[in-house]
Backbone as XML, in Angstrom:
<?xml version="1.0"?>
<chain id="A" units="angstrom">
  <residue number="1" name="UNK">
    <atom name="N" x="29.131" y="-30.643" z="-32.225"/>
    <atom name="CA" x="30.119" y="-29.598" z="-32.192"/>
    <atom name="C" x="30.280" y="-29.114" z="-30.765"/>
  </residue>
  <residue number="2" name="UNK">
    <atom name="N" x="31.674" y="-29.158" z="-30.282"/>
    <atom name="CA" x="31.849" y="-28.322" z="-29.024"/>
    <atom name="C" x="31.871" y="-26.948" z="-28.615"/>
  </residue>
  <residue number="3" name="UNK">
    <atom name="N" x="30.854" y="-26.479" z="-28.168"/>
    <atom name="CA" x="30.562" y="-24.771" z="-27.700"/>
    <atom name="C" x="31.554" y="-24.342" z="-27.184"/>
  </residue>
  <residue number="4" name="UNK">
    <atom name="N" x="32.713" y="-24.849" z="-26.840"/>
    <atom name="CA" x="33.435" y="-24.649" z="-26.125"/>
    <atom name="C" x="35.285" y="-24.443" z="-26.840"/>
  </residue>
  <residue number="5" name="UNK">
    <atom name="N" x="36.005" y="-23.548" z="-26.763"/>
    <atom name="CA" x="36.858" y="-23.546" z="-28.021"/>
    <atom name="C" x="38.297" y="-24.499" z="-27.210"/>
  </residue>
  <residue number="6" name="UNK">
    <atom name="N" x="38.761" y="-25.338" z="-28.076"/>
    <atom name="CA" x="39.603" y="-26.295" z="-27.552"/>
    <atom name="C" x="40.901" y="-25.589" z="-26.631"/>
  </residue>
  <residue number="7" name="UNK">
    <atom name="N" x="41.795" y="-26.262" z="-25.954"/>
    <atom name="CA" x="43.326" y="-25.307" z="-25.410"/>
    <atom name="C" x="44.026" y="-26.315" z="-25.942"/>
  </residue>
  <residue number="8" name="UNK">
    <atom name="N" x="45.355" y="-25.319" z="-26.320"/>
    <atom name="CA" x="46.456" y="-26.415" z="-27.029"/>
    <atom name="C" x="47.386" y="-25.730" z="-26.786"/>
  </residue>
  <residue number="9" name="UNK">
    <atom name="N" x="47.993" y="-26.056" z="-25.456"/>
    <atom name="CA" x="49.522" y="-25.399" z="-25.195"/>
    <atom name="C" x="49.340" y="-24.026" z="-24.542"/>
  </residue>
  <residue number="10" name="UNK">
    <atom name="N" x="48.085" y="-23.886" z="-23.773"/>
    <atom name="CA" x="48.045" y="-22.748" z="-23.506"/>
    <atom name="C" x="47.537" y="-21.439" z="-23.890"/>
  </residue>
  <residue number="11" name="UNK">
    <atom name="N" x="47.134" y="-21.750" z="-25.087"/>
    <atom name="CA" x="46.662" y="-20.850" z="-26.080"/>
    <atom name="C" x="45.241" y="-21.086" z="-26.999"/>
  </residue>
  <residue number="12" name="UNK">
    <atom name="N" x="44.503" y="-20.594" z="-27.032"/>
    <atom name="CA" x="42.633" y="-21.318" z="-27.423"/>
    <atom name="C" x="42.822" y="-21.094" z="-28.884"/>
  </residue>
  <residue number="13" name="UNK">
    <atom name="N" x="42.682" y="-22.161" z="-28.945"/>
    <atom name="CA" x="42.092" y="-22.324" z="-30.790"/>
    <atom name="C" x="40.695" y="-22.280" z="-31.239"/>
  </residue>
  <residue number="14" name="UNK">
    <atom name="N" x="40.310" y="-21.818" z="-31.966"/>
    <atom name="CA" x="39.224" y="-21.464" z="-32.368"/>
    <atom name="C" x="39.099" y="-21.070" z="-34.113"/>
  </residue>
  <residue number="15" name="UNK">
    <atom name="N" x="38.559" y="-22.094" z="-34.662"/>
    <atom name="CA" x="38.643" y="-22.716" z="-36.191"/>
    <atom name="C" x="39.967" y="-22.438" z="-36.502"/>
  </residue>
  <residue number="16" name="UNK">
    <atom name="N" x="40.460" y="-23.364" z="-35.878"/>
    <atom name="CA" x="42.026" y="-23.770" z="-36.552"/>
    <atom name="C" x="43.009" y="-22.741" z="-36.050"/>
  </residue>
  <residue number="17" name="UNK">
    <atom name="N" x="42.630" y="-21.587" z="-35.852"/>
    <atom name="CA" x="43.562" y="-20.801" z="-35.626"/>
    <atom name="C" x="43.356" y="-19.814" z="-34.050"/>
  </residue>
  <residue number="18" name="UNK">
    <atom name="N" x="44.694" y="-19.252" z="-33.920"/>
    <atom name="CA" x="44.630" y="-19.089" z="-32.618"/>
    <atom name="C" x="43.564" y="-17.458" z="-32.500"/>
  </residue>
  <residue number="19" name="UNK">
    <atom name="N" x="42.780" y="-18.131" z="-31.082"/>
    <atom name="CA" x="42.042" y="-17.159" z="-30.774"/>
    <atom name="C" x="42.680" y="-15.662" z="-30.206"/>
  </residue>
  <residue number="20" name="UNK">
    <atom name="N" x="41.969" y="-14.821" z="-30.494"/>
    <atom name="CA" x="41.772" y="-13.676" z="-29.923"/>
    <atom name="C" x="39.991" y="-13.101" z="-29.354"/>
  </residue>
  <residue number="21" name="UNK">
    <atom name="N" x="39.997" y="-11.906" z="-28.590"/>
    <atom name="CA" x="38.284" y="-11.733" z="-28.436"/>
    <atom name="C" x="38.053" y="-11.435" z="-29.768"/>
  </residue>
  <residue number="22" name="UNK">
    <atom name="N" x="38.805" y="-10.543" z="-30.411"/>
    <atom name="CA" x="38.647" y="-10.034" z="-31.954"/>
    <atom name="C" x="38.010" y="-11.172" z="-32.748"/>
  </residue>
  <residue number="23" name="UNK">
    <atom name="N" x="38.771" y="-11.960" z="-33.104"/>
    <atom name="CA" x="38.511" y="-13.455" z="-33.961"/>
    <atom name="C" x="37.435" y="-13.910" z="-33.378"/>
  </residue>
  <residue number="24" name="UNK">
    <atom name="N" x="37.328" y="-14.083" z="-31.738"/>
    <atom name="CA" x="36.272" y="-14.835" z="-31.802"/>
    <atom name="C" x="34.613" y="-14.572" z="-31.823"/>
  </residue>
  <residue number="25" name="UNK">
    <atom name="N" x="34.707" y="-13.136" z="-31.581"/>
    <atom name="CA" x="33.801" y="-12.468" z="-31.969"/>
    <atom name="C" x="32.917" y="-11.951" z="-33.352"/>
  </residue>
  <residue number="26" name="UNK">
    <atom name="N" x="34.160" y="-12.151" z="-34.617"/>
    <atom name="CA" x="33.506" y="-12.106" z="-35.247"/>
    <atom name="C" x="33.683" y="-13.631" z="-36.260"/>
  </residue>
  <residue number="27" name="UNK">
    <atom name="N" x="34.016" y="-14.654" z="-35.535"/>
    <atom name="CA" x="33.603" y="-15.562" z="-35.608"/>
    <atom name="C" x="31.935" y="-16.337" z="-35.823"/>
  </residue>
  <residue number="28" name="UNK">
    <atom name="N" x="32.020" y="-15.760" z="-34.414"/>
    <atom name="CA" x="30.684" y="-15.247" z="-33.619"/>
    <atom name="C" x="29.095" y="-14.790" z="-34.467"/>
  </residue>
  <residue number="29" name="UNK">
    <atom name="N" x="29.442" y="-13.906" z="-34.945"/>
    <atom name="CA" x="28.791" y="-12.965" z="-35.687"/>
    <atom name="C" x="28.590" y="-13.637" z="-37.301"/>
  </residue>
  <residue number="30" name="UNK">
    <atom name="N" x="30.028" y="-14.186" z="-37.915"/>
    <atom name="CA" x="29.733" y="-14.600" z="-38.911"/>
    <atom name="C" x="28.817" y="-16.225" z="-39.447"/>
  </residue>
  <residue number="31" name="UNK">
    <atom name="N" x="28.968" y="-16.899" z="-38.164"/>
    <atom name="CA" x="27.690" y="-18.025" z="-37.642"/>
    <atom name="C" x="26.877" y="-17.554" z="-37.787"/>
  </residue>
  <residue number="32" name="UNK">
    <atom name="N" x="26.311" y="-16.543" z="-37.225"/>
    <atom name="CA" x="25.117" y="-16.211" z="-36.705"/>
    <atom name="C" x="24.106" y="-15.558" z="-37.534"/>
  </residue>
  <residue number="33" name="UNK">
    <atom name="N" x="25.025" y="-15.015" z="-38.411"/>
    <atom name="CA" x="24.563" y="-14.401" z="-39.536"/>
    <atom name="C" x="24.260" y="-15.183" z="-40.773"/>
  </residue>
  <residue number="34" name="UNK">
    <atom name="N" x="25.163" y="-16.663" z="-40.953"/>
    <atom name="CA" x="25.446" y="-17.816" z="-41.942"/>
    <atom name="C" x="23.668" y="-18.384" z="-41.695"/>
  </residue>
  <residue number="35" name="UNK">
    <atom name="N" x="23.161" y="-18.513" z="-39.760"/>
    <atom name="CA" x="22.501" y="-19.400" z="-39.340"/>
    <atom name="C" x="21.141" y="-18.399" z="-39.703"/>
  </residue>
  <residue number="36" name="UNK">
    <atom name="N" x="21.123" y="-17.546" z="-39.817"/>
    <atom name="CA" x="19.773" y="-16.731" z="-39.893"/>
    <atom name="C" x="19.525" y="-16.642" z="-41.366"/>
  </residue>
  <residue number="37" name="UNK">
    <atom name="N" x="20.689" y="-15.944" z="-42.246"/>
    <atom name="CA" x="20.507" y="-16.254" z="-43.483"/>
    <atom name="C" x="19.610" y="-17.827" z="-44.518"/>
  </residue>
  <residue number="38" name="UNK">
    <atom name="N" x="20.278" y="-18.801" z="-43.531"/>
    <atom name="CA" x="19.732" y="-19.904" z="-43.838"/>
    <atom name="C" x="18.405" y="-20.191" z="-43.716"/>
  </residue>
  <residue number="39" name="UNK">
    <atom name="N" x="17.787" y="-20.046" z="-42.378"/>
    <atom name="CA" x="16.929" y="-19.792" z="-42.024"/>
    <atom name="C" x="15.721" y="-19.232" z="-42.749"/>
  </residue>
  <residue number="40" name="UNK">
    <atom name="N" x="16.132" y="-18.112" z="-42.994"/>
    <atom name="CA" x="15.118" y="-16.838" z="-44.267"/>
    <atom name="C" x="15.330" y="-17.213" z="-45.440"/>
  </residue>
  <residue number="41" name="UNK">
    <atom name="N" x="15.534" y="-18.820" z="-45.798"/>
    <atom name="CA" x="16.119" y="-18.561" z="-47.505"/>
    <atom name="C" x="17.268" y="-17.812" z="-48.047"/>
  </residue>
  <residue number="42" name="UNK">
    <atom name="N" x="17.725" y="-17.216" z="-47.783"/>
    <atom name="CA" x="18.520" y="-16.419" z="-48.467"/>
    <atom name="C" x="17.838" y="-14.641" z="-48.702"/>
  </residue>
  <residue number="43" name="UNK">
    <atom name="N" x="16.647" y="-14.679" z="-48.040"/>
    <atom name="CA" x="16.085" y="-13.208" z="-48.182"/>
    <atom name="C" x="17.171" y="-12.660" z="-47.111"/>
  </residue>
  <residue number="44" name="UNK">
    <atom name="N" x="18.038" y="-11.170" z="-47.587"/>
    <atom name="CA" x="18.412" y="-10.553" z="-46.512"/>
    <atom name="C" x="17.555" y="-9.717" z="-45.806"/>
  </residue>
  <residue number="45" name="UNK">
    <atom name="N" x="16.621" y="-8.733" z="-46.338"/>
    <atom name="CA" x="15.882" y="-7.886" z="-45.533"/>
    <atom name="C" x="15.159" y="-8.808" z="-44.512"/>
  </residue>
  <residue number="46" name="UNK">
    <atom name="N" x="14.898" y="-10.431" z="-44.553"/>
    <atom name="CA" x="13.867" y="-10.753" z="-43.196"/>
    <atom name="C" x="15.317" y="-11.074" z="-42.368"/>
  </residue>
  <residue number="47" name="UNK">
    <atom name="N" x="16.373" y="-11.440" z="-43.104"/>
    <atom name="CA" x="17.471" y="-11.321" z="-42.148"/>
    <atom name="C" x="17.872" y="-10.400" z="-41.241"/>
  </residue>
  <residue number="48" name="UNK">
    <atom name="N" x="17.994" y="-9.593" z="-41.975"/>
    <atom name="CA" x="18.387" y="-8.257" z="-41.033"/>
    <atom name="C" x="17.182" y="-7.811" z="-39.775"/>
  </residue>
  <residue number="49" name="UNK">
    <atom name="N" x="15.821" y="-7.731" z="-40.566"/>
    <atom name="CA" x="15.164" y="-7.398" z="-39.359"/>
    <atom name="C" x="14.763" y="-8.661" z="-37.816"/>
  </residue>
  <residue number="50" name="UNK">
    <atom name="N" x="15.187" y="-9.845" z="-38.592"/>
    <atom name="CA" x="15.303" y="-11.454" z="-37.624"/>
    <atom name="C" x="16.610" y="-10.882" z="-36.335"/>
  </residue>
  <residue number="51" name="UNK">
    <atom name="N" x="17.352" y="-10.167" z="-36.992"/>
    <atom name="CA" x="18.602" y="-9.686" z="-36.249"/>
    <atom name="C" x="18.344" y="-8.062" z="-35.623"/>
  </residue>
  <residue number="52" name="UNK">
    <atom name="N" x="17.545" y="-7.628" z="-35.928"/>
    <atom name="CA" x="17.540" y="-6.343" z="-35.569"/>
    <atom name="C" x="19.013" y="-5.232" z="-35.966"/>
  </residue>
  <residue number="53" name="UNK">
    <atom name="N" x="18.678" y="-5.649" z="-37.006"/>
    <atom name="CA" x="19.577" y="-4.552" z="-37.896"/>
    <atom name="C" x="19.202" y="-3.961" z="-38.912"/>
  </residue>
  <residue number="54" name="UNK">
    <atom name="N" x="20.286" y="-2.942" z="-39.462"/>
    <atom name="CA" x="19.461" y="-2.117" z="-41.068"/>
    <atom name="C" x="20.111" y="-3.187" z="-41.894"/>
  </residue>
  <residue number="55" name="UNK">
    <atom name="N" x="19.474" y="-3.701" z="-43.121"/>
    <atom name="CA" x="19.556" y="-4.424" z="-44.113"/>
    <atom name="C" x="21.093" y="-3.704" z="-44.582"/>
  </residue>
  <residue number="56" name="UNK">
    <atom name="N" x="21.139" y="-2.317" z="-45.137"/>
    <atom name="CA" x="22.831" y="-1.980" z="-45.441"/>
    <atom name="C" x="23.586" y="-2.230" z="-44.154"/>
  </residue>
  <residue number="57" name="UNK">
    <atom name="N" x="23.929" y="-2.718" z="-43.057"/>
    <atom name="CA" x="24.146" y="-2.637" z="-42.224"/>
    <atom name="C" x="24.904" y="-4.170" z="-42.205"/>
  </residue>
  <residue number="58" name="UNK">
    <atom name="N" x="23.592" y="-4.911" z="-42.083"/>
    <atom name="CA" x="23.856" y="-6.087" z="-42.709"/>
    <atom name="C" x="24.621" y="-6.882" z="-44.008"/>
  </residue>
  <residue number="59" name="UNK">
    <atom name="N" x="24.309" y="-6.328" z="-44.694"/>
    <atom name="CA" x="25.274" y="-6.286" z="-46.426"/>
    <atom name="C" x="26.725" y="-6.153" z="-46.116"/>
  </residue>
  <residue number="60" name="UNK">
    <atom name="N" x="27.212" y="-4.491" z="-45.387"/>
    <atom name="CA" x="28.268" y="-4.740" z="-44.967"/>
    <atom name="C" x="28.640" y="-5.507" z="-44.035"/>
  </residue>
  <residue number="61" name="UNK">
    <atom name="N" x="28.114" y="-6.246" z="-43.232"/>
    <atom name="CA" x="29.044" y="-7.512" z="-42.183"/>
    <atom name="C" x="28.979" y="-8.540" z="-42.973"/>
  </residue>
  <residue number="62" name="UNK">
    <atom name="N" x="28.260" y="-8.781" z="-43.780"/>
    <atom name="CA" x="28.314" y="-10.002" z="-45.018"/>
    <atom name="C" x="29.782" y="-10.063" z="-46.100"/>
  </residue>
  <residue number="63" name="UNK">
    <atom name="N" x="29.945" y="-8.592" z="-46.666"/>
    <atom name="CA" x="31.372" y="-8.499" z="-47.092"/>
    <atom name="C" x="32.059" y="-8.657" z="-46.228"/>
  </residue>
  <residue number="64" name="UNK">
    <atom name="N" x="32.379" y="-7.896" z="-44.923"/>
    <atom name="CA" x="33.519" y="-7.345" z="-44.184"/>
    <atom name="C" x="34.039" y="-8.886" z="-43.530"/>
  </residue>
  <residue number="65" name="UNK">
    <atom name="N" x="32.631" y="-9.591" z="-42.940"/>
    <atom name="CA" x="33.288" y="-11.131" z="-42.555"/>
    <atom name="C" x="33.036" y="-12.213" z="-43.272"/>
  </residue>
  <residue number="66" name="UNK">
    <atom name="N" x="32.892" y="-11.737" z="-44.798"/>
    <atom name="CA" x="33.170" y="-13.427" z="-45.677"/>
    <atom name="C" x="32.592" y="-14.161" z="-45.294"/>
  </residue>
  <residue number="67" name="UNK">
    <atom name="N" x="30.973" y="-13.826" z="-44.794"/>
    <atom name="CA" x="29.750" y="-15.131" z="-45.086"/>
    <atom name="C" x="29.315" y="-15.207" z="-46.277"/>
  </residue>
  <residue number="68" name="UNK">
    <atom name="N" x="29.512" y="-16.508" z="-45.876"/>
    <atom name="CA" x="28.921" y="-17.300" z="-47.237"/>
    <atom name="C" x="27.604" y="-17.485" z="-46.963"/>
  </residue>
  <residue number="69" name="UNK">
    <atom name="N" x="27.124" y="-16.632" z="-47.888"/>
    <atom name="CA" x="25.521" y="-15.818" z="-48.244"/>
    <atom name="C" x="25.056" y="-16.719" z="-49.326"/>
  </residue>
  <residue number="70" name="UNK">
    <atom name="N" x="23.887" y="-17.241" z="-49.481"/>
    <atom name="CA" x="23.296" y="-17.993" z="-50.302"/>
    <atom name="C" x="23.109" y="-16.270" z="-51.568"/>
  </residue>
  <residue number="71" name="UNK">
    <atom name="N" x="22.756" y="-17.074" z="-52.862"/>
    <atom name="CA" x="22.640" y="-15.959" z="-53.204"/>
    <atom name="C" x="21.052" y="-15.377" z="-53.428"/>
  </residue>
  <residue number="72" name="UNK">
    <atom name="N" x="20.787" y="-14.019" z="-53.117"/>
    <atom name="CA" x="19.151" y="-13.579" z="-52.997"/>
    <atom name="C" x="18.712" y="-13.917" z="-53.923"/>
  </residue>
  <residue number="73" name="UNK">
    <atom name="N" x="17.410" y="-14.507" z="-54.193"/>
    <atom name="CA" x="16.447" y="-15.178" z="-54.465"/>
    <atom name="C" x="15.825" y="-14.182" z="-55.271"/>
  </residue>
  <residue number="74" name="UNK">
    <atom name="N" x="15.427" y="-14.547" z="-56.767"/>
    <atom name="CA" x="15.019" y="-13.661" z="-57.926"/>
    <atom name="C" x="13.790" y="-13.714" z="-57.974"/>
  </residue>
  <residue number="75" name="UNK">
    <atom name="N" x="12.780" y="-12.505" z="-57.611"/>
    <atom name="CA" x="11.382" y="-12.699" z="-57.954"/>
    <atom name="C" x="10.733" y="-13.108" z="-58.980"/>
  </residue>
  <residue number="76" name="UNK">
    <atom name="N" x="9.854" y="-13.719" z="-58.758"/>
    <atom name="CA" x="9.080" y="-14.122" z="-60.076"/>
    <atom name="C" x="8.554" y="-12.730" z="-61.064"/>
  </residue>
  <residue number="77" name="UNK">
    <atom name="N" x="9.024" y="-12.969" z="-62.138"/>
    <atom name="CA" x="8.058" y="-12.194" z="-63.039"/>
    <atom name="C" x="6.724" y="-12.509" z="-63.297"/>
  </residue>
  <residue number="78" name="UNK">
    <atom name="N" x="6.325" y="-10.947" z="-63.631"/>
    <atom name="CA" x="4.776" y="-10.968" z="-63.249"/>
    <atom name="C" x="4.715" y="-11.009" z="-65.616"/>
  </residue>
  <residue number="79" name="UNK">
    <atom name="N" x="3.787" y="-11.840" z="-66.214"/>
    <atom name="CA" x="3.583" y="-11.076" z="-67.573"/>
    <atom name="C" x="3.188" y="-9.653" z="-67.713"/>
  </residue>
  <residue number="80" name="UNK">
    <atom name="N" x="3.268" y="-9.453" z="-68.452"/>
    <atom name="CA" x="2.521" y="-7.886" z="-68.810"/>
    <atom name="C" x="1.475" y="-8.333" z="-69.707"/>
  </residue>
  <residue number="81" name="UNK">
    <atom name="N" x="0.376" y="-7.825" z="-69.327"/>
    <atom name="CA" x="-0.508" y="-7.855" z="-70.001"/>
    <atom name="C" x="-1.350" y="-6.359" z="-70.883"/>
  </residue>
  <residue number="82" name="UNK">
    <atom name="N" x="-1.178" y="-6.745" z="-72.194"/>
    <atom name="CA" x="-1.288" y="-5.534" z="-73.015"/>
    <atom name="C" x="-2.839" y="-5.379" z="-73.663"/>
  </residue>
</chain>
């Protein structure tokens, strides 16, 4: 993959569509967040603190930029023992 965002006519493309700092920033962000998520399994709280952020903090940049978030990982149940 090229780090580098292509020119076409003068104007930078950046995933298909034309860049702005806006776009590419949270471009940016939504990688980065895709790449750490992955990383941790799908746990967000080691995400967030891998990033140095608050976990709600995190949640909302997960809605707001449409990463595709594995989904969190269901603890094991413990039996009860009676």
């Amino acid at each position: 993959m090229n780090a580098f965002p292509e020119r076409t006519q003068g104007s930078v493309v950046l995933a298909g569509r034309p860049a702005t700092y806006h776009t590419a920033v949270c471009d940016f962000k939504r990688r980065l967040i895709e790449v750490t998520l992955h990383q941790m399994r799908g746990n967000r709280t080691h995400t967030a603190r891998a990033l140095g952020l608050q976990r709600t903090y995190l949640l909302r940049l997960i809605r707001e930029l449409g990463v595709a978030a594995p989904p969190p990982q269901q603890r094991p149940r413990r039996a009860i023992v009676g």
